[in-house]
C-alpha positions as a Python dict, from the first residue, in 0.01 Angstrom:
ca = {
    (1, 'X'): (0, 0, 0),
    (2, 'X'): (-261, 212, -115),
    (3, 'X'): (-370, 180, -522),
    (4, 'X'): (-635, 155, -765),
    (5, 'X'): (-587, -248, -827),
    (6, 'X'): (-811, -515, -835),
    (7, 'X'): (-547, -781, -832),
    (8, 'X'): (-163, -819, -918),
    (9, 'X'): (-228, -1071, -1147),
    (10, 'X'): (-494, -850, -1367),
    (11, 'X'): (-304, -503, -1333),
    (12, 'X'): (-128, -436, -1659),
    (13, 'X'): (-441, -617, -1932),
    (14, 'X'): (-675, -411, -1723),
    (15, 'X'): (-465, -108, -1800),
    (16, 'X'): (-400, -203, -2091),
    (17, 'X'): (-785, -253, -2234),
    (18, 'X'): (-815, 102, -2079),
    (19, 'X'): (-548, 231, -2265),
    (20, 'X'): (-645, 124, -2580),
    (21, 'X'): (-1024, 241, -2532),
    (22, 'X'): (-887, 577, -2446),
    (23, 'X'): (-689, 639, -2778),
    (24, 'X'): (-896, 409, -2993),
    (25, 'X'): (-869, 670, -3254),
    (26, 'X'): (-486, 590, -3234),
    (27, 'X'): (-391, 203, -3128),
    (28, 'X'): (-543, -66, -3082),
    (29, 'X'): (-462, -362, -2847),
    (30, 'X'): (-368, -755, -2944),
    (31, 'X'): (-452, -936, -2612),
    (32, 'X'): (-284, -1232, -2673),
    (33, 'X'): (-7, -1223, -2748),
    (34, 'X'): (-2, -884, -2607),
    (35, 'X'): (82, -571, -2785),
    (36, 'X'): (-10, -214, -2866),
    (37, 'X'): (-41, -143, -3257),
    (38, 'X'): (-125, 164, -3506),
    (39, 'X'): (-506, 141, -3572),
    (40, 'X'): (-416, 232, -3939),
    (41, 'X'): (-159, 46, -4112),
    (42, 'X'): (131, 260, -4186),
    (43, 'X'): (153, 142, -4576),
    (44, 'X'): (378, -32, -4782),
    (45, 'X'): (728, 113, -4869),
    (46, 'X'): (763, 176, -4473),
    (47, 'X'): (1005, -9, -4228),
    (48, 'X'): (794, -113, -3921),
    (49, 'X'): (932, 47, -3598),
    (50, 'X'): (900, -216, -3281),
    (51, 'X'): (1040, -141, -2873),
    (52, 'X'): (892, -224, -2572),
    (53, 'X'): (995, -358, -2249),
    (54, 'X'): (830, -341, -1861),
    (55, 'X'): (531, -199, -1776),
    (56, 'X'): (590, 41, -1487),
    (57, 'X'): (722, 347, -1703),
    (58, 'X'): (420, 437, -1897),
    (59, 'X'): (359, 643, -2122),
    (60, 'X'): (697, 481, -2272),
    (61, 'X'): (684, 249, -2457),
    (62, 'X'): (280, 207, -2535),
    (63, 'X'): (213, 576, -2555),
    (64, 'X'): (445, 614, -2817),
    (65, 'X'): (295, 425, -3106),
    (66, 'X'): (117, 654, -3349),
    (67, 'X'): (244, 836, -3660),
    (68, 'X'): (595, 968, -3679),
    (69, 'X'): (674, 670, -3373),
    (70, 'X'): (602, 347, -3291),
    (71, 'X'): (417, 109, -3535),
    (72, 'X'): (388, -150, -3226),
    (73, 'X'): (545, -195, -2838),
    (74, 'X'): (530, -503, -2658),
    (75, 'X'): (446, -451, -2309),
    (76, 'X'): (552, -700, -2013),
    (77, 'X'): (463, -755, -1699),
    (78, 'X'): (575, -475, -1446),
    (79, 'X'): (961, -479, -1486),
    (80, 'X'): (962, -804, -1635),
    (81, 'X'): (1025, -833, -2038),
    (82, 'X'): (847, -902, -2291),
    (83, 'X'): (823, -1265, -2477),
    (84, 'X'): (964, -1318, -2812),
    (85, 'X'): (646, -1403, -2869),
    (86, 'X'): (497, -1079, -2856),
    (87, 'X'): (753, -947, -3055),
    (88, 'X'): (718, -1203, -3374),
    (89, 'X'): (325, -1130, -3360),
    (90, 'X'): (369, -757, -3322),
    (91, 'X'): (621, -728, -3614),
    (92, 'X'): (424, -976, -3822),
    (93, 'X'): (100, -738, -3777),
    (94, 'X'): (293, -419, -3907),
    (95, 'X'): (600, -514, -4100),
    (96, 'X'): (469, -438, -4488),
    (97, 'X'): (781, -566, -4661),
    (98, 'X'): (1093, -332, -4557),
    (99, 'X'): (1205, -520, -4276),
    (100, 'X'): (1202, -455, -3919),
    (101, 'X'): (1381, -243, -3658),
    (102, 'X'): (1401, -343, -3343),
    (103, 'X'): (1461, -26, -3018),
    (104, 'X'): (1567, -196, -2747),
    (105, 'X'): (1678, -61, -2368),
    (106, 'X'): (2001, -206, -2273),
    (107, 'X'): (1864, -479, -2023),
    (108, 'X'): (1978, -867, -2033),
    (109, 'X'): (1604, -993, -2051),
    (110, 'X'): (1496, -733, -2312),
    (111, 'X'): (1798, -776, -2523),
    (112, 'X'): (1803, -1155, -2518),
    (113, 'X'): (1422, -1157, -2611),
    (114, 'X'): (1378, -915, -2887),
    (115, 'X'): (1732, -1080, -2990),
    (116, 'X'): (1555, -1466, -3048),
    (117, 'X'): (1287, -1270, -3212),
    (118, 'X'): (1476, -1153, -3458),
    (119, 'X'): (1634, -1446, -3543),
    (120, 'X'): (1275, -1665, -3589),
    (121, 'X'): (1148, -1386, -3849),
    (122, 'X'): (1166, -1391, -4202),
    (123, 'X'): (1178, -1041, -4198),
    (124, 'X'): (1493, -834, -4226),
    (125, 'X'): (1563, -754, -3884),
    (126, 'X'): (1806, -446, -3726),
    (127, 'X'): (1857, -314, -3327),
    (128, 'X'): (1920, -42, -3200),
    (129, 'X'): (2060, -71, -2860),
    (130, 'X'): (2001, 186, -2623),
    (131, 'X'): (2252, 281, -2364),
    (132, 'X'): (2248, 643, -2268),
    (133, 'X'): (2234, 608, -1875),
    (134, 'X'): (2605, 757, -1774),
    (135, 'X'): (2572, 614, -1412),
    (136, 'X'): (2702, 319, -1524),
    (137, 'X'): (3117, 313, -1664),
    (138, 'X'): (3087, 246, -2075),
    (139, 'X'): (3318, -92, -1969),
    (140, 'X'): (3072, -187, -1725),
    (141, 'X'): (2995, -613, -1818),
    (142, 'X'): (2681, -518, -1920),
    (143, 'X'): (2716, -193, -2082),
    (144, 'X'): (2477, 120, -1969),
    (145, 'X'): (2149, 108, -1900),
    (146, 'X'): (1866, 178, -2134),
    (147, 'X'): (1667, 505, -1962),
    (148, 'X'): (1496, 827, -2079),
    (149, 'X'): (1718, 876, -2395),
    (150, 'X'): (1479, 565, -2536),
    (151, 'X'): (1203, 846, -2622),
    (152, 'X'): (1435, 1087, -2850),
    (153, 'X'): (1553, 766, -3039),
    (154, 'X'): (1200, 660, -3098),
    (155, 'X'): (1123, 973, -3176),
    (156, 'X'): (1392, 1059, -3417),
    (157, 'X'): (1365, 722, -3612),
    (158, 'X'): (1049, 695, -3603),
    (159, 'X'): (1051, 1028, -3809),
    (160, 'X'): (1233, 922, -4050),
    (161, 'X'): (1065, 572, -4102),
    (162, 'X'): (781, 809, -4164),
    (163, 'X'): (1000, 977, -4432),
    (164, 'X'): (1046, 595, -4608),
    (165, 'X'): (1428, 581, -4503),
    (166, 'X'): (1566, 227, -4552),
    (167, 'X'): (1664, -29, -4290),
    (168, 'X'): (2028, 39, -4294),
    (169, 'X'): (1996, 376, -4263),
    (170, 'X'): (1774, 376, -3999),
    (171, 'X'): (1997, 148, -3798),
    (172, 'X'): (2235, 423, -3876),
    (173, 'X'): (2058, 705, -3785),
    (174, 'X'): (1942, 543, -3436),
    (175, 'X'): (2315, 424, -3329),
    (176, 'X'): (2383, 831, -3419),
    (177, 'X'): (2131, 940, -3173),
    (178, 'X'): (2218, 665, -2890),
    (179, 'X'): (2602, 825, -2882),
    (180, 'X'): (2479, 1123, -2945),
    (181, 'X'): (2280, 1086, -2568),
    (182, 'X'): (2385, 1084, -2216),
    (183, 'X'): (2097, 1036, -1923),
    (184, 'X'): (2152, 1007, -1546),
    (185, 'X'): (1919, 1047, -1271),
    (186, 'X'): (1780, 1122, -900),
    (187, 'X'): (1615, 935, -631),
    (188, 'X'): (1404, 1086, -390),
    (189, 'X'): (1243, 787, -294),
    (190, 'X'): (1226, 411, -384),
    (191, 'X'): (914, 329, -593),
    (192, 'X'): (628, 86, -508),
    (193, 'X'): (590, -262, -705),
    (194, 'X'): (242, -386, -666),
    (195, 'X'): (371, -722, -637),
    (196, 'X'): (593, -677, -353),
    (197, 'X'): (340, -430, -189),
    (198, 'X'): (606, -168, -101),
    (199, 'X'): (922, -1, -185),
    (200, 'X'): (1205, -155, -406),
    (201, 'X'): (1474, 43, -156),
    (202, 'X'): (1443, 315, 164),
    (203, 'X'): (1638, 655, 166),
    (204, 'X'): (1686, 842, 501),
    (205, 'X'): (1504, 1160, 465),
    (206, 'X'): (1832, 1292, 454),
    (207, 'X'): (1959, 1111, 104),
    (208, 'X'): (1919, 1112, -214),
    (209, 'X'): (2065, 869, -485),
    (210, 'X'): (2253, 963, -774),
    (211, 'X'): (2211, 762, -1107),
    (212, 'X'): (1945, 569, -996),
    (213, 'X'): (1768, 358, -1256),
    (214, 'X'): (1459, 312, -1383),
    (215, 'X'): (1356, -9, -1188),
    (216, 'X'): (1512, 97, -835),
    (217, 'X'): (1883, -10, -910),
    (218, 'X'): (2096, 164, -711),
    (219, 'X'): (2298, 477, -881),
    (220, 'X'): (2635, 585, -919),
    (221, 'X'): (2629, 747, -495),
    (222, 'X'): (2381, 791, -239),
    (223, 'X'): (2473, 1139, -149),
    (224, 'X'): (2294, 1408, 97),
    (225, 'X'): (1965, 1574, 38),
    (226, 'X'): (2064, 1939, -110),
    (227, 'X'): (1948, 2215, -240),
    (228, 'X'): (1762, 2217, -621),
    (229, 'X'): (2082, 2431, -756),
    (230, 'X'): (2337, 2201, -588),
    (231, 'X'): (2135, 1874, -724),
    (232, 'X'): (2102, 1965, -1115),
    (233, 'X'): (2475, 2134, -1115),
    (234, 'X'): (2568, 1772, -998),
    (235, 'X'): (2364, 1575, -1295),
    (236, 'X'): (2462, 1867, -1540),
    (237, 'X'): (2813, 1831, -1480),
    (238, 'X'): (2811, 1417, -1519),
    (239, 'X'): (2642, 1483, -1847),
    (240, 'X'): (2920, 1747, -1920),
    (241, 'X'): (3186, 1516, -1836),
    (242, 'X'): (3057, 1240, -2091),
    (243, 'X'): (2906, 1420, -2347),
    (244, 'X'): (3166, 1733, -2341),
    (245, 'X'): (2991, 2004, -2614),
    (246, 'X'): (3148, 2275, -2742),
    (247, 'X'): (3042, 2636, -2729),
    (248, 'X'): (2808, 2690, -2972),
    (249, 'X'): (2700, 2332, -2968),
    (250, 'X'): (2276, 2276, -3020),
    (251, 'X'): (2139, 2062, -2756),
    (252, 'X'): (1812, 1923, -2675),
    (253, 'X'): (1723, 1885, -2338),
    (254, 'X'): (1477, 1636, -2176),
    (255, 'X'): (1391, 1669, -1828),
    (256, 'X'): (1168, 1351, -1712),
    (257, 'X'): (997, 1270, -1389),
    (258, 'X'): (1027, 933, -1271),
    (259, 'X'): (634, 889, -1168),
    (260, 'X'): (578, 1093, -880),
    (261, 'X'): (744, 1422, -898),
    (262, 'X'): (531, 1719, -981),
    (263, 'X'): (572, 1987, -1282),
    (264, 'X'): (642, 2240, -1042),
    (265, 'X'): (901, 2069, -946),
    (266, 'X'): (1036, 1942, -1285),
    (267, 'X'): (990, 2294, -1463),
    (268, 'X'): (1246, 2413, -1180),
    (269, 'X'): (1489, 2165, -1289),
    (270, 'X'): (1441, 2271, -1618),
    (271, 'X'): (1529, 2620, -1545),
    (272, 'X'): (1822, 2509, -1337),
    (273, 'X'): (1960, 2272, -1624),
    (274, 'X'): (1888, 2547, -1875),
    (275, 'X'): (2060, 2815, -1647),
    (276, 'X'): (2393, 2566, -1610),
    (277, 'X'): (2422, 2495, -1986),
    (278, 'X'): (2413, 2836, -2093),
    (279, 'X'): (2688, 2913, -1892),
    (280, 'X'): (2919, 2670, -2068),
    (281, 'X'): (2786, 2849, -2384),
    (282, 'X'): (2516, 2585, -2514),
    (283, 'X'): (2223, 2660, -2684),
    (284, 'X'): (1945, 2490, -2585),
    (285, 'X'): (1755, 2461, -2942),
    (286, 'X'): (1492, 2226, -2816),
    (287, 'X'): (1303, 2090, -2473),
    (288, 'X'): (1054, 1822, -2326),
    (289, 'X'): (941, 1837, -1951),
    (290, 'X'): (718, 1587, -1817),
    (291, 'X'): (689, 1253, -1696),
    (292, 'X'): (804, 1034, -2055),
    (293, 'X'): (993, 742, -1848),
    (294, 'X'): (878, 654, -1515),
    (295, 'X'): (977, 463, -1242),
    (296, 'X'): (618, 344, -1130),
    (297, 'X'): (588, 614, -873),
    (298, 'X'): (927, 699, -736),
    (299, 'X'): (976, 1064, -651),
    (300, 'X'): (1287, 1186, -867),
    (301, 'X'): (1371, 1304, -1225),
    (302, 'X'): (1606, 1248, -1508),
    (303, 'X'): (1845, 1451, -1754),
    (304, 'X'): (1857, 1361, -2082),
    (305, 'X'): (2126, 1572, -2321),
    (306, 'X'): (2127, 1508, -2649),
    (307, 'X'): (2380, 1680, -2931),
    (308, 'X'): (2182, 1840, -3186),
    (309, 'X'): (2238, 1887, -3607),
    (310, 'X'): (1994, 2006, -3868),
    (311, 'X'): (1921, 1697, -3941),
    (312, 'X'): (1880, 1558, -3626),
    (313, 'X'): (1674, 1898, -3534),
    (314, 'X'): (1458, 1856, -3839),
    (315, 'X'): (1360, 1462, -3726),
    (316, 'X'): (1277, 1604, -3431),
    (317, 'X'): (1033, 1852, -3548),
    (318, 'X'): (884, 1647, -3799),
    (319, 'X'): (489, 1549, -3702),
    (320, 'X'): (424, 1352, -3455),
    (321, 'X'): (89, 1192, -3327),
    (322, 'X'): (88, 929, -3013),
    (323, 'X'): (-113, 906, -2731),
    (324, 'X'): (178, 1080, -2554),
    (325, 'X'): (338, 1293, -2767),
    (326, 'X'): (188, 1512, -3073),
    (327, 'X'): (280, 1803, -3263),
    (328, 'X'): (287, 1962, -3627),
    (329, 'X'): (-88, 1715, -3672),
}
């Protein structure tokens, strides 16, 4: 295994401290407990905004804090959760009297964590529960997986916590966008865990996985290496299935890589995605392409569809200003 690392044990607070120098302008870090905050307070009359989860799939969640996003993410160790900990003394830096909301991936150690946070704080607390990976049945025990669709929620909210909406609506407005999402992906390859010092699974050179997840759980199929045209039409038509839009219907569609894949690639999937949904009559009112929610460096992508109003469409384009994500500034 070949990476820039001192040690294991000193990976993600040495990223972290270089994070945090690099936007300084933006965030600032809270070593201990550890979290990534707005260097200016967002002001009173706001509800604070709060996720986090894993290291591994920078820029989410850390490179989302900044204005019309994040007010704080709590970081853990590579795959691993965060501590409640981190979570009471992130929302106890930013909350400024409105309560808290809480955007959580769908995973047992995230969701019991942010979960017993909520319950020590004096704060108002909501959740909004992400589940938008479709690899997964909806009657699965644990429900879907948290993946890619995290980014438009925190995006969309996070808009309109910038607008001053309340608690309750915001807890609203999130649970709209979560059913309002469908994600699956693809698995070139496994991905590389510094801990472990190699990959999380093999694939032939001949297979690919379908609905892999974002920490190397296996998918819905491995299935045969194919063609780019054969490989979207498969993802597009899963999404399809779930999601089922009418003609006419505004989408927005997110096309991630999961760490190693390049844009050459990615843009092609675009095109491919774009290409299928316009056959079935969608309009495709709004796009993101790049590498949003990774898989540490596992070569492969995501599709993220999510159903579109004017209101959702307006949240979307509203400001935004992270380390990862800016527009309308």
């Amino acid at each position: 295994m070949k990476k820039f690392i001192n040690h294991v044990d000193t990976l993600l607070d040495e990223s972290l401290r270089g994070f945090a120098r690099a936007h300084s302008e933006l965030v600032e870090l809270n070593q201990e407990p550890r979290f990534i905050r707005r260097r200016e307070a967002s002001g009173a009359g706001k509800v604070a905004l709060i996720s986090g989860g894993g290291a591994g799939h920078e820029p989410l969640h850390t490179g989302f804090v900044g204005q019309g996003m994040l007010d704080a993410a709590c970081p853990g160790q590579i795959f691993t959760s965060p501590t409640p900990d981190q979570m009471m003394a992130a929302a106890q830096a930013v909350e400024s009297g409105e309560g808290v909301l809480f955007v959580v991936k769908n995973y047992a150690g995230d969701v019991m964590n942010f979960e017993m946070a909520g319950e020590m704080l004096d704060s108002p607390v909501e959740t909004v529960l992400v589940q938008d990976d479709i690899s997964l049945p909806r009657e699965h025990e644990i429900g879907r997986r948290g993946v890619a669709g995290t980014v438009i929620v925190e995006k969309i909210v996070g808009a309109a916590a910038e607008e001053g909406a309340s608690l309750a609506e915001l807890k609203s407005l999130g649970d709209k966008v979560t059913e309002a999402t469908a994600s699956i992906g693809v698995a070139l390859t496994g991905c590389t865990v510094p801990a472990l010092g190699g990959p999380t699974f093999d694939l032939p050179a001949d297979k690919i996985e379908i609905g892999v997840e974002i920490h190397g759980e296996h998918g819905r199929e491995v299935a045969d290496f194919a063609p780019a045209t054969e490989i979207v039409k498969t993802l597009c038509a899963a999404i399809e299935e779930e999601l089922r839009p009418g003609k006419g219907q505004a989408v927005l569609l997110h096309v991630n890589g999961l760490g190693s894949t390049t844009l050459m690639e990615l843009y092609l999937v675009y095109e491919l995605a774009c290409e299928f949904w316009q056959r079935q009559g969608i309009e495709i009112r709004r796009s993101l392409v790049v590498n949003y929610t990774t898989a540490l460096d596992m070569a492969g992508c995501s599709l993220t569809l999510t159903l579109l109003d004017d209101e959702l469409t307006r949240l979307w384009d509203a400001p935004v200003h992270t380390p990862a994500l800016r527009w309308g500034c």
